[in-house]
C-alpha positions in Angstrom: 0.0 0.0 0.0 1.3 3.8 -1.3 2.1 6.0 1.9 0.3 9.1 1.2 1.0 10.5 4.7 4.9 11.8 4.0 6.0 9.3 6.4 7.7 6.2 6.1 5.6 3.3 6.8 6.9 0.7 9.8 7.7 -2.9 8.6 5.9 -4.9 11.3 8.1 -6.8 13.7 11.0 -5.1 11.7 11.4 -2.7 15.1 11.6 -5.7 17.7 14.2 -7.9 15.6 16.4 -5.1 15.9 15.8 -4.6 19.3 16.3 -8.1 20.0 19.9 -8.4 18.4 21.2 -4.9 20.0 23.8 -5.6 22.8 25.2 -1.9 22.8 24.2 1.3 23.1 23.6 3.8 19.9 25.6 6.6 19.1 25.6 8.4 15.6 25.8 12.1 14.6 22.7 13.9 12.5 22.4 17.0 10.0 19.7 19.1 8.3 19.6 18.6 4.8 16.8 20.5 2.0 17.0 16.8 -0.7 15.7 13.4 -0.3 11.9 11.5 -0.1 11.4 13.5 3.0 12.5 17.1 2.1 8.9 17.8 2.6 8.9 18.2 6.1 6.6 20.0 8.4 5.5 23.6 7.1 7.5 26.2 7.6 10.9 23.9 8.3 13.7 24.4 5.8 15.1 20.9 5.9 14.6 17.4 7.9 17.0 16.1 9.9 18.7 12.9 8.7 21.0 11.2 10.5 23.3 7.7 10.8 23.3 5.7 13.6 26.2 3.3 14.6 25.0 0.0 16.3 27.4 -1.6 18.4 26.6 -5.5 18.0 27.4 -8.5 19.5 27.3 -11.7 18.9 24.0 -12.8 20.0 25.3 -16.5 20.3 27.7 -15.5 22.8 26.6 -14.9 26.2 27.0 -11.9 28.4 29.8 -11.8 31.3 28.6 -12.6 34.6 29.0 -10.0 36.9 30.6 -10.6 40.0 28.4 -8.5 42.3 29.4 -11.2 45.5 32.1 -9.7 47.9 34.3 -11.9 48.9 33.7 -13.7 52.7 37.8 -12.5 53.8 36.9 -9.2 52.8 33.8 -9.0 54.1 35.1 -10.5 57.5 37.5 -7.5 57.2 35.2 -4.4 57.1 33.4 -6.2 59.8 36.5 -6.3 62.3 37.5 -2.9 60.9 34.1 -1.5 62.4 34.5 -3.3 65.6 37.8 -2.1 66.2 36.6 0.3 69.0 35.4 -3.5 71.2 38.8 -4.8 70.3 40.5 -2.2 71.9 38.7 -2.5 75.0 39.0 -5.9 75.2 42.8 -5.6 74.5 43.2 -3.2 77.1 41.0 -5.2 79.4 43.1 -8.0 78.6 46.4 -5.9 79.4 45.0 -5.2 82.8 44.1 -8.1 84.1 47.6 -9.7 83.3 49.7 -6.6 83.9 47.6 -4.3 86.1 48.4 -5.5 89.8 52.1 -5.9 89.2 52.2 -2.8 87.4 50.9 -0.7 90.5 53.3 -3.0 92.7 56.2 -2.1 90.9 54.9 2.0 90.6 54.4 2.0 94.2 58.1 0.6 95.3 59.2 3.2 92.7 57.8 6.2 94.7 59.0 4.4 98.0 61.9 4.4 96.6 62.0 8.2 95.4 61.1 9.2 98.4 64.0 7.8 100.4 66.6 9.0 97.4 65.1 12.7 97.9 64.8 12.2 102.0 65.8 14.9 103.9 66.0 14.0 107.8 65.0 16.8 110.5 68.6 18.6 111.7 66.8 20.3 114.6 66.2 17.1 116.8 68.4 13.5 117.3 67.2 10.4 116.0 68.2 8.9 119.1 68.4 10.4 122.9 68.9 8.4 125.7 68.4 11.1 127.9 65.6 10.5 129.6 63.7 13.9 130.5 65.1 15.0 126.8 63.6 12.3 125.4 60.1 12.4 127.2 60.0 16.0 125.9 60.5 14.5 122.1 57.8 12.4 122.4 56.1 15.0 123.5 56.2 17.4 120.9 56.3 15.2 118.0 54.1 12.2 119.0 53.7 10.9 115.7 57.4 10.6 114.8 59.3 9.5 118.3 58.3 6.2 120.4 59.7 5.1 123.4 61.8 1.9 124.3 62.2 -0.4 127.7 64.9 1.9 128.7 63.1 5.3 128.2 64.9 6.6 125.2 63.2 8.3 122.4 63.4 7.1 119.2 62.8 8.9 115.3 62.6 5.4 112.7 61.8 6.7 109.2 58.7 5.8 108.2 59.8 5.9 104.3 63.0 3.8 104.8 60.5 1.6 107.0 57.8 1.1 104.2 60.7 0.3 101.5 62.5 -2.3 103.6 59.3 -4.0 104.0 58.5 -4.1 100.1 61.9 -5.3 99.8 62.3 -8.0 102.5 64.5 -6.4 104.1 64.9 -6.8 108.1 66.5 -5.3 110.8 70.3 -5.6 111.3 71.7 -6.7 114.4 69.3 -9.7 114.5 66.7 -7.9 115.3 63.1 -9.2 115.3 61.3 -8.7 112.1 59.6 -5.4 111.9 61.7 -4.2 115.0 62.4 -0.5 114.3 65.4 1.4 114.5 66.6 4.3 114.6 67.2 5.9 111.2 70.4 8.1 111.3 70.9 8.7 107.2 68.8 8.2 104.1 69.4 9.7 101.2 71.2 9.0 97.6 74.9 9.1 97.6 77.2 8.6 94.6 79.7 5.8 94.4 83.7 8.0 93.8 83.0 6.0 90.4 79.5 7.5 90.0 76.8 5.2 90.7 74.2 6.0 91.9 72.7 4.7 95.4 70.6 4.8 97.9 72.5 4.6 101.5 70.9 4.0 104.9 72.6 4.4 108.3 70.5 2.8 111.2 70.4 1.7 114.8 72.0 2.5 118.3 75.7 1.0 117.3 75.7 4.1 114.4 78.0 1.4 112.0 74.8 -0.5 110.5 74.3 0.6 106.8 72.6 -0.9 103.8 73.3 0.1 100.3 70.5 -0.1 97.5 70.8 -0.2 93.8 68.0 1.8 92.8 65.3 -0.2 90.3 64.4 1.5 87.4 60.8 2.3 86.0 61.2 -0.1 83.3 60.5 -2.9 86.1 63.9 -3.7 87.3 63.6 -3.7 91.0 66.2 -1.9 93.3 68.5 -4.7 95.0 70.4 -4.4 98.5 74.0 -4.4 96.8 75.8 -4.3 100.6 74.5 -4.9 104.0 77.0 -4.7 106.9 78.6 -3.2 109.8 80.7 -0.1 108.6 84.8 0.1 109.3 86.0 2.7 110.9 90.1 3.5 111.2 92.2 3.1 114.3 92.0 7.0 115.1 88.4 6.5 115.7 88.6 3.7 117.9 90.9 4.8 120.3 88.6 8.4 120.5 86.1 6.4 121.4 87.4 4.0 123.6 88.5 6.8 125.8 84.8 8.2 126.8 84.1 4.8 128.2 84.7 5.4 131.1 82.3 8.2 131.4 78.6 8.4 132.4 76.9 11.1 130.6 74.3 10.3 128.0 74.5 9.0 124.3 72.4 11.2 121.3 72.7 9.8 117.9 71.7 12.9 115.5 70.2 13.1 111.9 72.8 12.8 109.4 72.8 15.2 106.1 75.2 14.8 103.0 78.3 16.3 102.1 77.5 19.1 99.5 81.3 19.0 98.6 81.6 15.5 97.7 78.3 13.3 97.1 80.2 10.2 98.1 79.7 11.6 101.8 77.9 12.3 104.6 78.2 13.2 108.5 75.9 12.2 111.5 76.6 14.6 114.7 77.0 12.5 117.6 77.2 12.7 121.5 78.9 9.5 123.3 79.0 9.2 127.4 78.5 13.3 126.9 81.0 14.2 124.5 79.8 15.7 121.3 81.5 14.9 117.8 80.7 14.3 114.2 81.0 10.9 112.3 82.3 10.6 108.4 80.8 8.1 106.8 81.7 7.5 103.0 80.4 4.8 100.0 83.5 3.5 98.3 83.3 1.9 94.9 83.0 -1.9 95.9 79.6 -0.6 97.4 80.8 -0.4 101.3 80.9 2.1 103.6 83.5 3.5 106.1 83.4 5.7 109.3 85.8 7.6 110.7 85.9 10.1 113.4 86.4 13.9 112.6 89.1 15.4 114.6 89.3 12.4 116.5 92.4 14.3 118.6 90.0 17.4 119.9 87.3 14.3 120.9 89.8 12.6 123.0 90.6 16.3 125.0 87.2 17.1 125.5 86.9 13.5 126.9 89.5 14.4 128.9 88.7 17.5 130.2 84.7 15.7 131.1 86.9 13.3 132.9 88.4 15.8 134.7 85.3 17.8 136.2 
């Protein structure tokens, strides 16, 4: 049949076989031209537009790529942990403290014990010992929370810091004392080996020769060890100072030592034996023991002579 109507006239099922093949998309370009069967156009238009339109085709007996639109179950599992990391670190942490958390604030704690007897600074204005017994009444009086009295009446200062860090440490008292028998505490405080090491140096009890050296820990967790525990020496000079105030009766006072700020390898104690006052040397030496000598132990023996005297 003759299209009268200016328009091409559709081939049925022409449309949907072409359909049916197309596995692309089309893309073509177009122009207005004034020739051809359909250069009749709508009124008023000066030309039609024809155009050519490229078909990409494939071959229909070939079948399409499967798309992979499944993730795959490792990564998957992945971005699931990664969200959860917030739980894991709370349980890691959790974990950490359980295992760690009590020996952790052990060790912390013997650390500040153990600062606080490197830094201690004993009272200069009152003994650590007096066997006097009205001056010693009059110490316990005054400072009840730092003196006690023994059997014999004498006033006694222990420091309470050195006390607390011999106890973490297992350390007892010297002299075969009971355990937790305290003493008095003459020196505490950090002293230098003449080699430079550092340690922390304790002079205690009534015979004023008892000291225990300490290799401070470290933070890291190495705990502080007693590297020497013993009696002190003391030179010949000192002994025979001493020995001549035996026979004298005044009182013994045992004072609060404090180091040498000229050499950080001593430190001095003031003493009083049978009445006669003097001052004690003590120094760390580089095997890690300490010595004690007299000072001026000539002037003690004359003033021990002169008490004698009266």
């Amino acid at each position: 049949m003759r299209n009268t109507g200016g328009r091409p006239r559709r081939t049925p099922g022409r449309g949907a076989g072409v359909r049916k093949g197309l596995a692309g998309r089309a893309a073509g370009s177009f122009r207005w031209t004034n020739d051809g069967p359909c250069a009749r156009g709508l009124p008023g238009q000066s030309g039609v537009l024809r155009g050519t339109i490229a078909i990409a085709m494939s071959d229909p007996m070939s079948a399409p790529p499967a798309l992979d639109y499944a993730r795959p179950a490792r990564r998957r599992l992945l971005r699931r942990a990664a969200r959860l990391w917030p739980a894991w670190l709370l349980l890691l942490v959790g974990g950490l403290a359980v295992a760690y958390g009590p020996r952790a604030w052990r060790h912390y704690r013997l650390m500040r014990l153990q600062a606080a007897c490197l830094s201690a600074e004993l009272p200069q204005d009152r003994p650590a010992w007096e066997e006097d017994r009205a001056a010693a009444a009059a110490l316990v009086a005054a400072w009840p929370a730092e003196y006690v009295l023994d059997a014999d009446g004498a006033a006694m200062r222990a420091d309470r810091r050195w006390a607390a860090l011999a106890g973490e440490l297992g350390v007892g008292p010297v002299s075969n004392y009971p355990p937790g028998w305290l003493l008095p505490t003459l020196f505490c405080h950090e002293r230098h080996t003449p080699g430079g090491r550092r340690r922390l140096v304790v002079v205690e009890g009534w015979g004023w020769r008892a000291a225990t050296v300490i290799e401070p820990g470290g933070w890291t967790g190495r705990r502080p060890r007693v590297a020497w525990r013993d009696l002190a020496d003391s030179d010949a000079a000192t002994a025979e100072a001493l020995a001549a105030v035996l026979a004298l009766q005044g009182p013994d006072r045992l004072g609060a030592g404090a180091p040498d700020p000229a050499d950080r390898s001593r430190w001095t104690v003031p003493v009083v034996f049978r009445g006669v006052p003097g001052t004690l040397e003590y120094q760390l030496n580089d095997d890690d023991t300490v010595t004690v000598r007299l000072l001026d132990p000539a002037g003690f023996r004359a003033k021990a002579a002169a008490a004698a005297a009266r």
